[in-house]
ROBAKE-539056 format. One record per residue (C-alpha): x, y, z. Coordinates in Angstrom, 2 decimals, padded with zeros to 5 digits. Layout:
// residues N
<atom xx="X" yy="Y" zz="Z"/>
...
***
This chain:
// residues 241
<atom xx="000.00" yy="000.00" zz="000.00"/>
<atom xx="001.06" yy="003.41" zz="-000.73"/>
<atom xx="001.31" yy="005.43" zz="002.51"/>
<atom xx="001.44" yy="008.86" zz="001.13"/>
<atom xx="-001.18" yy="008.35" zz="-001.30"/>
<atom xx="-003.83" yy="007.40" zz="001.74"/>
<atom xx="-001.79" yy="010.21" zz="004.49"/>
<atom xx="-003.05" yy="012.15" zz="000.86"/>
<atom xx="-006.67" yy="010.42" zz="000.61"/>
<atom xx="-006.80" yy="010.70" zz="004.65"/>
<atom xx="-007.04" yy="014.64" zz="004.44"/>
<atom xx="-009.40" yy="014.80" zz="001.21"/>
<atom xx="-011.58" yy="013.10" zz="003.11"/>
<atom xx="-011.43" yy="015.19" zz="006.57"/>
<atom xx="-013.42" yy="017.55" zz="004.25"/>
<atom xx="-016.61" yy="014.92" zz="004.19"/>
<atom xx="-016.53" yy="014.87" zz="008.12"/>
<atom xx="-018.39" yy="018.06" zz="008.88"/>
<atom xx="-021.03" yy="017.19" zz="006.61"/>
<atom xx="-021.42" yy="013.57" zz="007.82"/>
<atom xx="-021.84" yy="014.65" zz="011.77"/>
<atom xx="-024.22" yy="017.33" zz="010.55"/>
<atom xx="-026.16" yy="014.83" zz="009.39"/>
<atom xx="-026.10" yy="012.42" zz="012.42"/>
<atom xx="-026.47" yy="014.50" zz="014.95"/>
<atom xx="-029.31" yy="016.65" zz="013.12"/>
<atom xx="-031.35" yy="013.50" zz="012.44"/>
<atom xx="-030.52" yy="011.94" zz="016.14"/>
<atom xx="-032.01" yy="015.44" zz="017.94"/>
<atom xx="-034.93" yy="015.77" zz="015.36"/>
<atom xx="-035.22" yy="011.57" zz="015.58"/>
<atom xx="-035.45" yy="011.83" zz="019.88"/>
<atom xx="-038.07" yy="014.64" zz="019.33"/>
<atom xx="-040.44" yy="012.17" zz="017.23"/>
<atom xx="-039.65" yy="008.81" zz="019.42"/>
<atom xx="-040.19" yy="010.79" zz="022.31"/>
<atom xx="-044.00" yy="011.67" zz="020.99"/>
<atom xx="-044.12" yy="008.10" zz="019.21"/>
<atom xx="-043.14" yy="006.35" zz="022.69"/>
<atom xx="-045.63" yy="008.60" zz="024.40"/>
<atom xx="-048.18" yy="007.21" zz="021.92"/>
<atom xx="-047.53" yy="003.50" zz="022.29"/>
<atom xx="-048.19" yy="004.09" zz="026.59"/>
<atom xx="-051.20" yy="006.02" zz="026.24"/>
<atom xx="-053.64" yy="003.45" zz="026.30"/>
<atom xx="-055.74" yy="004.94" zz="023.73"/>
<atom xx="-056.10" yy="002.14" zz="021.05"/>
<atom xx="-055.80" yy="004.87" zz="017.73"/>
<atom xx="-052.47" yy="005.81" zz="018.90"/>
<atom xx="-051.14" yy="003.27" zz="020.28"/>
<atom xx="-052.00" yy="001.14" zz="016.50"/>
<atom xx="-050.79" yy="004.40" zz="014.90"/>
<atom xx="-047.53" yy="004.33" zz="016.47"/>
<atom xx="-046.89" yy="000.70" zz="015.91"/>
<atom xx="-048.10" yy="000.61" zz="012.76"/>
<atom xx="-044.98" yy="003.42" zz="012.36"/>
<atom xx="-042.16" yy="001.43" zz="013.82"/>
<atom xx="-043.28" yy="-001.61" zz="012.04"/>
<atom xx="-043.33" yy="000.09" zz="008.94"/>
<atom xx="-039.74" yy="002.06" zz="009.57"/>
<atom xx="-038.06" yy="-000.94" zz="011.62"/>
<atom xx="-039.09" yy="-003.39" zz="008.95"/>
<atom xx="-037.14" yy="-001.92" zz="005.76"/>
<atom xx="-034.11" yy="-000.87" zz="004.64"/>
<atom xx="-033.11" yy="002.55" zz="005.17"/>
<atom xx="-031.52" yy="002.78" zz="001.66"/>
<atom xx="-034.55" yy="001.91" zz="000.23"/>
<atom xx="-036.56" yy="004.88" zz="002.34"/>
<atom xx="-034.00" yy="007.49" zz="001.23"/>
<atom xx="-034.55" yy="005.87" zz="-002.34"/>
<atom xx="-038.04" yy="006.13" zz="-002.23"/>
<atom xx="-038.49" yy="009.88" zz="-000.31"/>
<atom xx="-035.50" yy="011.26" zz="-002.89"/>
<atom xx="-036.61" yy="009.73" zz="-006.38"/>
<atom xx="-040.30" yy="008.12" zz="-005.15"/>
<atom xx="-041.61" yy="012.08" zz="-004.49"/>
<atom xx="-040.03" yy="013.39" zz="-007.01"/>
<atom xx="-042.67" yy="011.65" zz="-009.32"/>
<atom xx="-045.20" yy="013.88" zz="-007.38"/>
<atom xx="-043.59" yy="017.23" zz="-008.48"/>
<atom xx="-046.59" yy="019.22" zz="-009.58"/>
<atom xx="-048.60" yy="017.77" zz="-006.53"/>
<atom xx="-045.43" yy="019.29" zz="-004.16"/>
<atom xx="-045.59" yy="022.50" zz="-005.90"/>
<atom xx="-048.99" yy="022.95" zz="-005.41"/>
<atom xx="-048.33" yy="022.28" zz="-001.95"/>
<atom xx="-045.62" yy="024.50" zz="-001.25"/>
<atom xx="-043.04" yy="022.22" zz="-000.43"/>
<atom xx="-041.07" yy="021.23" zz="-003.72"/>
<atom xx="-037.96" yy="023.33" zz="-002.55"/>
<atom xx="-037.66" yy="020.79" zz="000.08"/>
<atom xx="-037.58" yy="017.54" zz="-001.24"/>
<atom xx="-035.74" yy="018.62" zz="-004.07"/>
<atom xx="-032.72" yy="018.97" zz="-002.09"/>
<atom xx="-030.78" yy="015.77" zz="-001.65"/>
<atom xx="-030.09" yy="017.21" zz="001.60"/>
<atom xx="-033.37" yy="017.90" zz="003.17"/>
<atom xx="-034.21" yy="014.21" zz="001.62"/>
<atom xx="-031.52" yy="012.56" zz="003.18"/>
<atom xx="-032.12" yy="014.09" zz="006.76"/>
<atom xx="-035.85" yy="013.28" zz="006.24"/>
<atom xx="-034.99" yy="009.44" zz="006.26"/>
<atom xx="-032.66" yy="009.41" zz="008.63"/>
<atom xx="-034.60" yy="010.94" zz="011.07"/>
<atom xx="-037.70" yy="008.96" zz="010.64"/>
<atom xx="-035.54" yy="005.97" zz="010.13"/>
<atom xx="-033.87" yy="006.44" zz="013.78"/>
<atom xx="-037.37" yy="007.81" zz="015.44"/>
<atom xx="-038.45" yy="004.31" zz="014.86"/>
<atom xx="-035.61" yy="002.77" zz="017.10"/>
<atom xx="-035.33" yy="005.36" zz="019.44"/>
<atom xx="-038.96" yy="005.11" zz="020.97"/>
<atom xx="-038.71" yy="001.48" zz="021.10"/>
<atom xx="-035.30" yy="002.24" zz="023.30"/>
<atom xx="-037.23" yy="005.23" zz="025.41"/>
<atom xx="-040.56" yy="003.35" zz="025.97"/>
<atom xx="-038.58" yy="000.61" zz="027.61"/>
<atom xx="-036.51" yy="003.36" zz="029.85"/>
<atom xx="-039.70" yy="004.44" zz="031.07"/>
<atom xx="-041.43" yy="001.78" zz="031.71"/>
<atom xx="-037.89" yy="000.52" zz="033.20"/>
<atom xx="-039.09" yy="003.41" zz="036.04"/>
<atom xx="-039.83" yy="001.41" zz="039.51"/>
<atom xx="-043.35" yy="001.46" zz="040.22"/>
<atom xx="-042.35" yy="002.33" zz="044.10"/>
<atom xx="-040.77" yy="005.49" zz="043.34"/>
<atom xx="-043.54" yy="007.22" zz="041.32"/>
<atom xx="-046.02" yy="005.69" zz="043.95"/>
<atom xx="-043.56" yy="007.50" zz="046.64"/>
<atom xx="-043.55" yy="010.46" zz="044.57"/>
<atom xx="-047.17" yy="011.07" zz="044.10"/>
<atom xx="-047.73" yy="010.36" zz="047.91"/>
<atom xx="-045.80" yy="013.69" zz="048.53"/>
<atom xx="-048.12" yy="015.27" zz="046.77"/>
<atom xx="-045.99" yy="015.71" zz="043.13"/>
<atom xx="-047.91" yy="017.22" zz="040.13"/>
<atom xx="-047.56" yy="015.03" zz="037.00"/>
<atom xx="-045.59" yy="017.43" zz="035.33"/>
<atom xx="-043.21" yy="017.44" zz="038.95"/>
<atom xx="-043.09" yy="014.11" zz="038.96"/>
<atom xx="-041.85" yy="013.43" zz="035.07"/>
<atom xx="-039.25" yy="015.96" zz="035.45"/>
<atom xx="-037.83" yy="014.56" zz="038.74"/>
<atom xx="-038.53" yy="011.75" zz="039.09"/>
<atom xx="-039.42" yy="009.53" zz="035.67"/>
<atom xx="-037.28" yy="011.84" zz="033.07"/>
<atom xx="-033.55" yy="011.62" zz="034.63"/>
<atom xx="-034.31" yy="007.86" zz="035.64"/>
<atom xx="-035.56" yy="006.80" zz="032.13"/>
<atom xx="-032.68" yy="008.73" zz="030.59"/>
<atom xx="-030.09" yy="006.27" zz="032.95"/>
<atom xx="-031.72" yy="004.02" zz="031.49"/>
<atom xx="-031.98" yy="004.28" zz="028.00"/>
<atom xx="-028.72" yy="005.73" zz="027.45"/>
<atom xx="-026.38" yy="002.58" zz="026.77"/>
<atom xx="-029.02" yy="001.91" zz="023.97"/>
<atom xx="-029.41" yy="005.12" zz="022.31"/>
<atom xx="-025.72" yy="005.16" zz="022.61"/>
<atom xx="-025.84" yy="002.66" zz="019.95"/>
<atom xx="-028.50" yy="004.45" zz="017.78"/>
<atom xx="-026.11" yy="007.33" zz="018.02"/>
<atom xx="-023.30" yy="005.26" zz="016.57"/>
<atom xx="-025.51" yy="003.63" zz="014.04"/>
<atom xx="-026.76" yy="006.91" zz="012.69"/>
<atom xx="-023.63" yy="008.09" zz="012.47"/>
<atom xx="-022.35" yy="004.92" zz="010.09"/>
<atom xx="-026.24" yy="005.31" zz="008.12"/>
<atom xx="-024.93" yy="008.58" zz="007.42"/>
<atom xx="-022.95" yy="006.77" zz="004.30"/>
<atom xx="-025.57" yy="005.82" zz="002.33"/>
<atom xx="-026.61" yy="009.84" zz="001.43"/>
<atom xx="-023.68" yy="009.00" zz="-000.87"/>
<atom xx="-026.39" yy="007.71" zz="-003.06"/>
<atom xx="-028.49" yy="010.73" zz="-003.94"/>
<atom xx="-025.01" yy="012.72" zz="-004.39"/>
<atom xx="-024.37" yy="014.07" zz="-000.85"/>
<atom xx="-020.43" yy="014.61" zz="-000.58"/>
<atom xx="-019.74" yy="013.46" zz="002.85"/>
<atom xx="-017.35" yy="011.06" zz="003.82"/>
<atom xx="-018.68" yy="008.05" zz="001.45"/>
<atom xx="-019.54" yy="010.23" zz="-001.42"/>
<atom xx="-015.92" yy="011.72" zz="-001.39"/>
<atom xx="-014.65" yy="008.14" zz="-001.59"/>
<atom xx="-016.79" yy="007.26" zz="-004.05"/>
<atom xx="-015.53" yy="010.29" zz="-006.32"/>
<atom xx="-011.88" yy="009.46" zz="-005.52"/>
<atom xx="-012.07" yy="005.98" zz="-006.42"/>
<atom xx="-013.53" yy="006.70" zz="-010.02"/>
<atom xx="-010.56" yy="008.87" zz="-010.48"/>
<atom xx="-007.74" yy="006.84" zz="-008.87"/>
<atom xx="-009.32" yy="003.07" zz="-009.35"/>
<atom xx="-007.81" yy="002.55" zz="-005.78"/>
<atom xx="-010.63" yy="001.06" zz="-003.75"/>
<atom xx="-009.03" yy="-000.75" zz="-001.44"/>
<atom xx="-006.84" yy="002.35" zz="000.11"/>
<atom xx="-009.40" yy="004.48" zz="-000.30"/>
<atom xx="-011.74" yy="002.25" zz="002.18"/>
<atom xx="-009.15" yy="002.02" zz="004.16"/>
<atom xx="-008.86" yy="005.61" zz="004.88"/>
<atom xx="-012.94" yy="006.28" zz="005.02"/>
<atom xx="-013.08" yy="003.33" zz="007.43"/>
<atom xx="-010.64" yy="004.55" zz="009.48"/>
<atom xx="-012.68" yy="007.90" zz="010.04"/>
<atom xx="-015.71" yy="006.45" zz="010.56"/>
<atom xx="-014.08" yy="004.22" zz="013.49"/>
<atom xx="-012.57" yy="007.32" zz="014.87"/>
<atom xx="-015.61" yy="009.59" zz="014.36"/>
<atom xx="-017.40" yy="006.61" zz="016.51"/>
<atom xx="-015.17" yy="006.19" zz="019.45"/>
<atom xx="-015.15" yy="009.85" zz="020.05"/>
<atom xx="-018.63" yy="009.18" zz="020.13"/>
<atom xx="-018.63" yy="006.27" zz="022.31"/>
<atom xx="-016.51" yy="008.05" zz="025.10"/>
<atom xx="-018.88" yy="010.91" zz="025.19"/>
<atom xx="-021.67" yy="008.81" zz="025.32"/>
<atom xx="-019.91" yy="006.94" zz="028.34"/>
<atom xx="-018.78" yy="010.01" zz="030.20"/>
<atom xx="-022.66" yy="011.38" zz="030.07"/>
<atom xx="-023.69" yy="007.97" zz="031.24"/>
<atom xx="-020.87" yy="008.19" zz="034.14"/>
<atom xx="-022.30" yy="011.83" zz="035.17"/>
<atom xx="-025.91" yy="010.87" zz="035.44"/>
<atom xx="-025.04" yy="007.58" zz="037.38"/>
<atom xx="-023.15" yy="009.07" zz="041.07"/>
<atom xx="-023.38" yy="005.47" zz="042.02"/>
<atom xx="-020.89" yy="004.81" zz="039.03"/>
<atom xx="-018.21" yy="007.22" zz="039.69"/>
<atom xx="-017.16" yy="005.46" zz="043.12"/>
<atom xx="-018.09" yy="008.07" zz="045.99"/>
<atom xx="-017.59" yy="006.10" zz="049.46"/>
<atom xx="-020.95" yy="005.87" zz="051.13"/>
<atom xx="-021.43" yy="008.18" zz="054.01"/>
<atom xx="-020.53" yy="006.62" zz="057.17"/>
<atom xx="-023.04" yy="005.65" zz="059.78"/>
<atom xx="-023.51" yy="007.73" zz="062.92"/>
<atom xx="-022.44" yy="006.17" zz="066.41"/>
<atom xx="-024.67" yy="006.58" zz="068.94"/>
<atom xx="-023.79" yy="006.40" zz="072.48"/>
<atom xx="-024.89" yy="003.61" zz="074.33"/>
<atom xx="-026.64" yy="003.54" zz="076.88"/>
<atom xx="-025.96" yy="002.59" zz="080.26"/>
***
């Protein structure tokens, strides 16, 4: 292998990176937004909503992503005149706007499955506890169910994290120029695959442990049982005579 050309390759592909965690991180906070509302749906016992928001996650969870940013890209784009009546051409026109679209209903789907099991992961003691001292609803989610169900969910929507930010590739294929795509355009030029991989791997694996270590040192912060403070020692009474 030739080590300048991918210390060469390495850097051209740097230039990918800010549009790749754009991307991830735009469809991950727009993604929690929509799980949060879609979990919220599934635990509302009212049977419309909870069949609407299953019907969803089947629907997302049960096909490829490539072939939902295939079908929102090219599939609307056979509605044109319908979308410009509408008012909203300009936006699915944009490979952009297209590709965060499926990415962030894509991950919405997996990310209320992960947060409807952190809540209901909640002990049933503490909210009882909490509502006996008199705690509104909206008290008692912010307290008391919220930064629990967060503890909980985190190691798993650590790994939609990472997973978004590898799904981030396949925008390649309606000509966004992030990491992938610049691959992709250096290998028809150079016919050196392999290298190039090689390089656009490597990112990706370092893009994703920086990720992973964040993800950890949140998970340390919200967890004081974690970080190994000694208990507080036990008070000695006097005895008694």
């Amino acid at each position: 292998m030739d080590l300048a050309f991918m210390a060469e390759t390495f850097v051209k592909l740097l230039e990918g990176v800010p549009l790749t965690l754009k991307l991830a991180f735009s469809s991950v906070a727009l993604g929690a937004v929509f799980a949060m509302l879609l979990a919220l749906m599934r635990m509302s016992g009212v049977g419309p909503l909870d069949w609407c928001a299953r019907a969803y996650v089947f629907v997302f969870r049960g096909t490829p992503l490539l072939v939902q940013v295939f079908l929102i890209y090219y599939g609307l784009g056979q509605f044109r005149p319908t979308l410009q009546e509408l008012g909203v051409w300009w936006f699915f026109r944009e490979p952009y706007w297209c590709a965060l679209t499926a990415l962030t209903l894509n991950t919405a789907a997996y990310a209320s499955e992960i947060i409807r099991g952190g809540l209901q992961a909640v002990p049933h003691g503490q909210v009882e506890a909490a509502r006996a001292c008199g705690m509104s609803r909206a008290t008692l989610f912010r307290r008391i169910v919220f930064p629990i169900a967060v503890r909980q969910a985190l190691p798993g929507y650590g790994n939609e994290v990472v997973l978004m930010v590898k799904a981030t590739s396949l925008a390649s294929i309606i000509t966004m120029m992030e990491v992938t795509g610049i691959a992709h355009k250096l290998i028809s030029q150079t016919f050196r695959a392999v290298e190039i991989f090689i390089c656009a791997g490597a990112i990706y694996l370092i893009l994703n442990f920086l990720v992973t270590r964040a993800i950890m040192a949140l998970e340390w912060w919200l967890s004081p049982h974690l970080r190994g403070a000694p208990e507080p020692r036990a008070r000695l009474e006097p005895a008694h005579v």
